[in-house]
Z-matrix of the N, CA and C atoms (Angstrom, degrees):
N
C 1 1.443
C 2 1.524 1 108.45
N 3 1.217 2 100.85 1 133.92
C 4 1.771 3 113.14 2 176.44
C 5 1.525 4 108.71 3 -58.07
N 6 1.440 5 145.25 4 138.93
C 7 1.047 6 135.54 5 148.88
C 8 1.637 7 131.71 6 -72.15
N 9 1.349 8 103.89 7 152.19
C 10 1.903 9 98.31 8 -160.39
C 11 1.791 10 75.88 9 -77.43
N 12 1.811 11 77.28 10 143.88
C 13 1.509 12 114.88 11 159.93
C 14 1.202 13 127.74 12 -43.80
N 15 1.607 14 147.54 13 144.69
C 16 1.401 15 117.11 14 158.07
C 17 1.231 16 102.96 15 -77.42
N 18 1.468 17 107.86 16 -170.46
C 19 1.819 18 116.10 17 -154.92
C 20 1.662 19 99.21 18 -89.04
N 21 0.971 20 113.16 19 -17.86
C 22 1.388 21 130.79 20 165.31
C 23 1.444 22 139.87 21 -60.95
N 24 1.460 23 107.85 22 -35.23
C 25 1.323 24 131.78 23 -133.98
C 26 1.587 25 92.36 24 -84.27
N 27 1.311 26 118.75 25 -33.00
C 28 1.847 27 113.06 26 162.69
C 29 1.295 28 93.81 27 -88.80
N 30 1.432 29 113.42 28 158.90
C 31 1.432 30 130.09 29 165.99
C 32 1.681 31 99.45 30 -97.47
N 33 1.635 32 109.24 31 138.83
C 34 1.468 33 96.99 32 166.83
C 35 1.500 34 113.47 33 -95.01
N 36 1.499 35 112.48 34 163.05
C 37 1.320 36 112.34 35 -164.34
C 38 1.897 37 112.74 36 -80.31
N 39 1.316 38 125.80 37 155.24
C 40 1.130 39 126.53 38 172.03
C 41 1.239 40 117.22 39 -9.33
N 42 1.172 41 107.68 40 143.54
C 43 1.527 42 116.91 41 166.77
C 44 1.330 43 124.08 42 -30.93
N 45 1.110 44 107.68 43 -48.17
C 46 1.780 45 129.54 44 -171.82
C 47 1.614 46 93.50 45 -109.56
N 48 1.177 47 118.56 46 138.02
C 49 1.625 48 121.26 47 156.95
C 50 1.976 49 93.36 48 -167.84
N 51 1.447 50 90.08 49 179.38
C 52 1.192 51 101.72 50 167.30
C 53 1.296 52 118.25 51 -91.29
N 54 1.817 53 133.80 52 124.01
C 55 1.251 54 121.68 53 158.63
C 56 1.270 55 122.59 54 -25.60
N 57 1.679 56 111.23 55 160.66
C 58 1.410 57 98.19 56 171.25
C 59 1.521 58 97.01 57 -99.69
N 60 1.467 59 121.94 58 -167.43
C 61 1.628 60 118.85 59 156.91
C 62 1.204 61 114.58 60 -61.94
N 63 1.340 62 110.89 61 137.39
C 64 2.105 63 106.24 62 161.25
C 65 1.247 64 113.79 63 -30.83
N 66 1.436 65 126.65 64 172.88
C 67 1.101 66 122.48 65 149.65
C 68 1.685 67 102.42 66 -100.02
N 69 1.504 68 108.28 67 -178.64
C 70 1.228 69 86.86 68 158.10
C 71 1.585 70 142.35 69 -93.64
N 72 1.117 71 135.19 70 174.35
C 73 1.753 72 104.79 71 -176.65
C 74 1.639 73 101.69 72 -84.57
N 75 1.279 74 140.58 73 64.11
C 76 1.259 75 140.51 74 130.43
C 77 1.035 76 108.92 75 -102.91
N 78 1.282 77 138.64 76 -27.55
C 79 1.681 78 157.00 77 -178.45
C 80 1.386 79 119.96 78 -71.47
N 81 1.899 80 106.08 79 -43.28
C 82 1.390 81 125.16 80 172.89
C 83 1.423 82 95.07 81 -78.27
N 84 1.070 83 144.73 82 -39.87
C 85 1.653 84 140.92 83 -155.04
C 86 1.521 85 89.50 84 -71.43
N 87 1.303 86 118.74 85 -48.17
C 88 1.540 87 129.09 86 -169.16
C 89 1.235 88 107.03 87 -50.72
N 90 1.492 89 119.55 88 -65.85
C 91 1.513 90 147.51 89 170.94
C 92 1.133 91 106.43 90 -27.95
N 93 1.638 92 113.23 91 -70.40
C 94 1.774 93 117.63 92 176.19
C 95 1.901 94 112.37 93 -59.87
N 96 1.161 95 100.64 94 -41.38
C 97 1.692 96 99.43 95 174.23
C 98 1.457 97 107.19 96 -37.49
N 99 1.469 98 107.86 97 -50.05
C 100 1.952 99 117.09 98 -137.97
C 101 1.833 100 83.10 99 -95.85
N 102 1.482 101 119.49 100 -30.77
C 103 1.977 102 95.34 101 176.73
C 104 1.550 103 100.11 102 -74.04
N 105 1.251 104 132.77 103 -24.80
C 106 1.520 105 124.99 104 -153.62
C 107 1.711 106 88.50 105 -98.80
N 108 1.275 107 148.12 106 2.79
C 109 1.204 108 169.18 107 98.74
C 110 1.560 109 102.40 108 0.04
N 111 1.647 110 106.41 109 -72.59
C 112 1.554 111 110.93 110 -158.92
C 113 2.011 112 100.30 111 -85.26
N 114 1.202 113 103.03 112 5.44
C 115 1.653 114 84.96 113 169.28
C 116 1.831 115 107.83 114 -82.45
N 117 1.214 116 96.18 115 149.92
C 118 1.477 117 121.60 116 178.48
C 119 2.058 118 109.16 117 -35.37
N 120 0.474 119 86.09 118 152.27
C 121 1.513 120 87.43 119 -170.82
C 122 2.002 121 107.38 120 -88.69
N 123 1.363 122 113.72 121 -44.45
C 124 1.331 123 141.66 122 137.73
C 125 1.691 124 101.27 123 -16.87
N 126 1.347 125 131.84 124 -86.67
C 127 0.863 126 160.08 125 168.34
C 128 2.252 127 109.38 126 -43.47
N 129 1.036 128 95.61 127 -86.84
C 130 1.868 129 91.42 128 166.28
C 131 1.113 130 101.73 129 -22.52
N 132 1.649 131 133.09 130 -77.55
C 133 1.443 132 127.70 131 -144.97
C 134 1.443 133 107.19 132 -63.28
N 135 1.220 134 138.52 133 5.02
C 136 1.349 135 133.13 134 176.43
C 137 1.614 136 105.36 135 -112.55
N 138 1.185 137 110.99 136 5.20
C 139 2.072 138 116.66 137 163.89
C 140 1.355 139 104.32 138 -86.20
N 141 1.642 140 121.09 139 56.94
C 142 1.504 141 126.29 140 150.54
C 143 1.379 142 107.51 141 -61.06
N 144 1.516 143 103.95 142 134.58
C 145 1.315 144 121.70 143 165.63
C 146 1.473 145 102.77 144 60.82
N 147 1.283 146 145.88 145 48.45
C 148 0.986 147 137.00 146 136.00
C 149 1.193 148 130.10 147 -120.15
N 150 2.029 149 105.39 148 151.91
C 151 1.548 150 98.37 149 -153.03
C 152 2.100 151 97.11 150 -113.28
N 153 1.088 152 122.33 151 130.78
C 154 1.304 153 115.60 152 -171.03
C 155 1.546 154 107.56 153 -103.14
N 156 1.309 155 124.55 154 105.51
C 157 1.643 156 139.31 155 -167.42
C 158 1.900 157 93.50 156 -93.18
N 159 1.774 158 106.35 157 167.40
C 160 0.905 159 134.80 158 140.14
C 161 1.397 160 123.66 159 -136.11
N 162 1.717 161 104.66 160 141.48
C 163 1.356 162 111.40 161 176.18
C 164 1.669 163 112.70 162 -136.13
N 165 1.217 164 124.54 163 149.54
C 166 0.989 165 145.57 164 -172.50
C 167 2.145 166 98.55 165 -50.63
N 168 1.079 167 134.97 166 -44.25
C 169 1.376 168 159.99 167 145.33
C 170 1.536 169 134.80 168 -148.91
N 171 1.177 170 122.78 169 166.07
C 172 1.621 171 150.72 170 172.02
C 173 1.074 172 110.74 171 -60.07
N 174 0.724 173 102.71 172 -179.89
C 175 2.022 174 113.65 173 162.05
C 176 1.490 175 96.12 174 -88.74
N 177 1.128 176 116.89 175 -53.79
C 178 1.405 177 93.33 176 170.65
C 179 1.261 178 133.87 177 -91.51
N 180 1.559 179 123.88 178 119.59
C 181 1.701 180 126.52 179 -170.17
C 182 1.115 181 116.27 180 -25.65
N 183 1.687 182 116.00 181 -50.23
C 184 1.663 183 102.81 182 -170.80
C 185 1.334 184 125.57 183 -106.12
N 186 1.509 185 97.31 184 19.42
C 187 1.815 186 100.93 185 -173.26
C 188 1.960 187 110.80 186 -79.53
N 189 0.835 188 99.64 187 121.89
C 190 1.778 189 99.30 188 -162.62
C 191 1.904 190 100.23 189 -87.05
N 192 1.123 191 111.74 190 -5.15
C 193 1.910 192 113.36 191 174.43
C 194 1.627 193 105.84 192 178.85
N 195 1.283 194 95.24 193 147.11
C 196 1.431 195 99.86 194 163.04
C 197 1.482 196 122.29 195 -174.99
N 198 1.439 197 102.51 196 144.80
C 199 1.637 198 110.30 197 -171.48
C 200 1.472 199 111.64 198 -71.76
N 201 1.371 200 103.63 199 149.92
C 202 1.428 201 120.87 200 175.73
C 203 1.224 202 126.08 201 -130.70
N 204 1.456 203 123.07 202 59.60
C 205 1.624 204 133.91 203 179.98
C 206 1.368 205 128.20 204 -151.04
N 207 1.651 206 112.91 205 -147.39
C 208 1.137 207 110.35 206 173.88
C 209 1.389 208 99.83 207 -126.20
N 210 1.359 209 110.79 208 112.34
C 211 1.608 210 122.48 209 179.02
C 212 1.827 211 106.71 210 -28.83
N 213 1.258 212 114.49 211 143.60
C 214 1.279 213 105.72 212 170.41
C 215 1.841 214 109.55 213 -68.72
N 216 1.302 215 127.70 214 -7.92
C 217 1.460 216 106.87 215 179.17
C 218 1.441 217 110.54 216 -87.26
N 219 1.428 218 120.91 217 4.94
C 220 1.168 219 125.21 218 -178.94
C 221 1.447 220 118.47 219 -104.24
N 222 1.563 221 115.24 220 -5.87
C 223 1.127 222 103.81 221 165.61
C 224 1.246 223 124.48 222 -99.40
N 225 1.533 224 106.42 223 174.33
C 226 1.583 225 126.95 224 163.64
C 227 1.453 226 94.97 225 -82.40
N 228 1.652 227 97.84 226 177.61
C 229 1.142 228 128.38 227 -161.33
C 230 1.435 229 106.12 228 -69.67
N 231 1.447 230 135.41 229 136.48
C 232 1.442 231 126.42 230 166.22
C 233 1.387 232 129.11 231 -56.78
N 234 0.947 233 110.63 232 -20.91
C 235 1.797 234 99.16 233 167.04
C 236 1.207 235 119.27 234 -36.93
N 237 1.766 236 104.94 235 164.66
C 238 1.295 237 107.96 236 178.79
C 239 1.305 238 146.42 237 80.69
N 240 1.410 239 105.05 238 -123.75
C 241 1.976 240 96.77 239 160.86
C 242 1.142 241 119.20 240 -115.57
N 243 1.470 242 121.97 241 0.53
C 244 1.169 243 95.72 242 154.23
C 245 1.612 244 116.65 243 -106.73
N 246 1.252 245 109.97 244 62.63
C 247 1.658 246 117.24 245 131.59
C 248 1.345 247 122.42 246 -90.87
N 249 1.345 248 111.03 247 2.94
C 250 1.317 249 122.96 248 160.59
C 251 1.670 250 120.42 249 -80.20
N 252 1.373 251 128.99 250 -17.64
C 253 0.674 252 120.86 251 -145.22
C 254 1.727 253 112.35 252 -92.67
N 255 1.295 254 131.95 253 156.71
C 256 1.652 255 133.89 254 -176.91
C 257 1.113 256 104.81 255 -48.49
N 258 1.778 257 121.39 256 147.04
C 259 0.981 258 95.69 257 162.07
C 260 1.535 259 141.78 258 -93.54
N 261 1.099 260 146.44 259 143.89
C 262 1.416 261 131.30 260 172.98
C 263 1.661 262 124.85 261 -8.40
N 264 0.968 263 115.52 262 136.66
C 265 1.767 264 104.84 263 164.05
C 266 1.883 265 121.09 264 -125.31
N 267 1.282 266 96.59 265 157.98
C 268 1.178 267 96.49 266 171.09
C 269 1.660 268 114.53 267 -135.09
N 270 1.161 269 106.28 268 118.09
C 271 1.417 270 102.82 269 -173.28
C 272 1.554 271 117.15 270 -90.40
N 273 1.108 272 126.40 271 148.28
C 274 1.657 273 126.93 272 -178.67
C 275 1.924 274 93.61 273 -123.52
N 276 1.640 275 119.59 274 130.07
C 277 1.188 276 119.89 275 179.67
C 278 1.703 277 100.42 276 -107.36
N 279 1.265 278 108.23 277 141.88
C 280 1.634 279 126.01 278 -170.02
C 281 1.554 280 109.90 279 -75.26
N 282 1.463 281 86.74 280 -56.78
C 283 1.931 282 94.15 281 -162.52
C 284 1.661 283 92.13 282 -53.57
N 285 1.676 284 107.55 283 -75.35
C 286 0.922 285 101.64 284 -162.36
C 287 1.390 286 151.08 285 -50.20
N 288 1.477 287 103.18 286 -21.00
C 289 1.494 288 114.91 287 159.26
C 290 1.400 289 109.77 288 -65.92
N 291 1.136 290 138.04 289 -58.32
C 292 0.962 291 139.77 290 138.33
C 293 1.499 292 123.18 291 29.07
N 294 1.657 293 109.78 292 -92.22
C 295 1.149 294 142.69 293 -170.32
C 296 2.003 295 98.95 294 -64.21
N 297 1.311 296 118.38 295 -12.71
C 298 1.380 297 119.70 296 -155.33
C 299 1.546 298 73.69 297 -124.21
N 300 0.996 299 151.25 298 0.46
C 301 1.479 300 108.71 299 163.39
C 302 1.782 301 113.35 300 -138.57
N 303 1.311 302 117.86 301 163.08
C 304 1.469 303 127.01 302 -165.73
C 305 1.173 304 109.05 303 -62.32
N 306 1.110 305 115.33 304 -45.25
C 307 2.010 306 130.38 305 -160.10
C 308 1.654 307 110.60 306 -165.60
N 309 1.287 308 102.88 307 178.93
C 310 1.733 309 113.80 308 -148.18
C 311 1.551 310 88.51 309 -65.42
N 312 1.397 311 132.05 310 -40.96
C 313 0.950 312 135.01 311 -149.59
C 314 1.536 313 116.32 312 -62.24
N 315 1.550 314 93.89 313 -43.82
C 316 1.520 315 112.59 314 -170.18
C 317 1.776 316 96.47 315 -81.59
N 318 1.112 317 107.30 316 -35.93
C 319 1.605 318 103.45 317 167.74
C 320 1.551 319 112.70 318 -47.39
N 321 1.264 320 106.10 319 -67.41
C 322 1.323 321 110.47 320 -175.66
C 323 1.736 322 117.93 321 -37.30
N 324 1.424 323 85.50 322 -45.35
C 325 1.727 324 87.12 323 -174.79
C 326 1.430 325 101.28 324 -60.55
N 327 1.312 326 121.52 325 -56.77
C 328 1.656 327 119.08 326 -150.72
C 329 1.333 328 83.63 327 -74.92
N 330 1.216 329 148.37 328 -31.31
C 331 1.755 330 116.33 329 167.30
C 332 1.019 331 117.02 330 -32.19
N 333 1.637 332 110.65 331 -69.33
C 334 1.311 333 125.22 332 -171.15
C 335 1.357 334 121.83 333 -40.49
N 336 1.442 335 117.83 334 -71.20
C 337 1.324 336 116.81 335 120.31
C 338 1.802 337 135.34 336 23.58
N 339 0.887 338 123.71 337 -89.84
C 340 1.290 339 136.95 338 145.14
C 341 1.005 340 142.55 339 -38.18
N 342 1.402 341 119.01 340 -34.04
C 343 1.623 342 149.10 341 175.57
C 344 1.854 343 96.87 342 -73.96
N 345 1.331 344 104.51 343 -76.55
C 346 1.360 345 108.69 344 147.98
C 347 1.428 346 134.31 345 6.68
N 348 1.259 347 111.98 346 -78.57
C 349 1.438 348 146.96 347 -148.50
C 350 1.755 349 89.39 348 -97.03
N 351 0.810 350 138.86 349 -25.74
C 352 1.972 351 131.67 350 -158.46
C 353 2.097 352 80.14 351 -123.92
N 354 1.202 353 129.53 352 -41.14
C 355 1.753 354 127.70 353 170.78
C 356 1.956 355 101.71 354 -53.30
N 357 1.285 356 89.22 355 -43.67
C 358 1.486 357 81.48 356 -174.85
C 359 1.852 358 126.00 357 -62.95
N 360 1.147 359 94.26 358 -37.28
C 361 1.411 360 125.41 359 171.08
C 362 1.420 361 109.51 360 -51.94
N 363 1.271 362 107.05 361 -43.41
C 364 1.630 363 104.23 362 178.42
C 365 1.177 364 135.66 363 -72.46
N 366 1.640 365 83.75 364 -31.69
C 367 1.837 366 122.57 365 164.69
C 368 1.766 367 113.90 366 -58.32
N 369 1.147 368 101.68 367 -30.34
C 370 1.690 369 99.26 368 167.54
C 371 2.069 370 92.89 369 126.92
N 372 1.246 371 110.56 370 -14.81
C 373 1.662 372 101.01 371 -154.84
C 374 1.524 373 92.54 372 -95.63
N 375 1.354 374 88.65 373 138.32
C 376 1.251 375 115.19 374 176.37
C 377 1.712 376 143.07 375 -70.36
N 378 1.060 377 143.36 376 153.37
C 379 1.609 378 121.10 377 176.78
C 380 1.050 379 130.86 378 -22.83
N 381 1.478 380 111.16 379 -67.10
C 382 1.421 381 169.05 380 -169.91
C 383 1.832 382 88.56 381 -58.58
N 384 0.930 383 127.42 382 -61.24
C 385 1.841 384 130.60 383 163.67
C 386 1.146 385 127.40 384 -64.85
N 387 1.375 386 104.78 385 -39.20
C 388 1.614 387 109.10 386 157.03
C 389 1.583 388 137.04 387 -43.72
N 390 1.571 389 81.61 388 -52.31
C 391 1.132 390 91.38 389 -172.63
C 392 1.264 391 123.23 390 -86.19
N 393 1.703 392 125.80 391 -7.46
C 394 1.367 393 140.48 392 169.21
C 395 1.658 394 100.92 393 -70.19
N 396 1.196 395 97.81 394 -20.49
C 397 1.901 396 114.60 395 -169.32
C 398 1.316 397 107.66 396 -76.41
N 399 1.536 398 122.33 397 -40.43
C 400 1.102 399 127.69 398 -152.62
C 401 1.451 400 131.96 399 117.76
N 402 1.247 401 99.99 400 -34.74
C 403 1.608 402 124.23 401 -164.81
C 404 2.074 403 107.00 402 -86.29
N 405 1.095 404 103.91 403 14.21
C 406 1.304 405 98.02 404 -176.84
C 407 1.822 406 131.72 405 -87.74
């Protein structure tokens, strides 16, 4: 197994560049498969009940992912009823990553990246940690 990247480890391109083309979302599904792939295995087995989507965008245009739950440091214990409960989501957006990077490569990373960044979230850590982290 490949080890995850640091958040660093691609450089993104100039401020200004040209998008690359989308891929398509069978290509992006792949992409998101293969970073959620490179998390720790240690780490995976505690993504109970969560479901990881792609969509073309957000509600907001440039938001490239985002979590939708209750952080695991915020819960109580699973017993009970809430083993009933939905599961969490994490969404990864296509275009917009997309639109933010030069070529597949740099795509790839900011998945990874991204994948990252919405896992952490679930994990309990915040922007604000992230982003002292790197991962923001």
């Amino acid at each position: 197994m490949t080890a995850l990247p640091g958040p660093t480890a691609h450089p993104v391109g100039p401020t200004y560049h040209r998008p690359m083309e989308p891929v398509a979302p069978e290509a992006f599904d792949r992409l998101v498969a293969e970073a959620l792939d490179l998390l720790p295995p240690e780490l995976a087995s505690f993504m109970d009940n969560v479901a990881v989507l792609t969509a073309d965008r957000g509600d907001e245009p440039d938001l490239l992912g985002l979590y939708d739950g209750v952080p695991l440091t915020e819960r109580g214990d699973y017993g009970g009823a809430s083993d009933w409960t939905m599961p969490d989501r994490i969404h990864l957006y296509r275009l917009p990553l997309c639109e933010m990077c030069a070529d597949l490569d740099e795509l790839r990373h900011e998945v990874v990246v991204t994948v990252v960044h919405e896992v952490a979230h679930h994990f309990g850590i915040d922007d604000d940690r992230l982003h002292e982290l790197g991962w923001g």
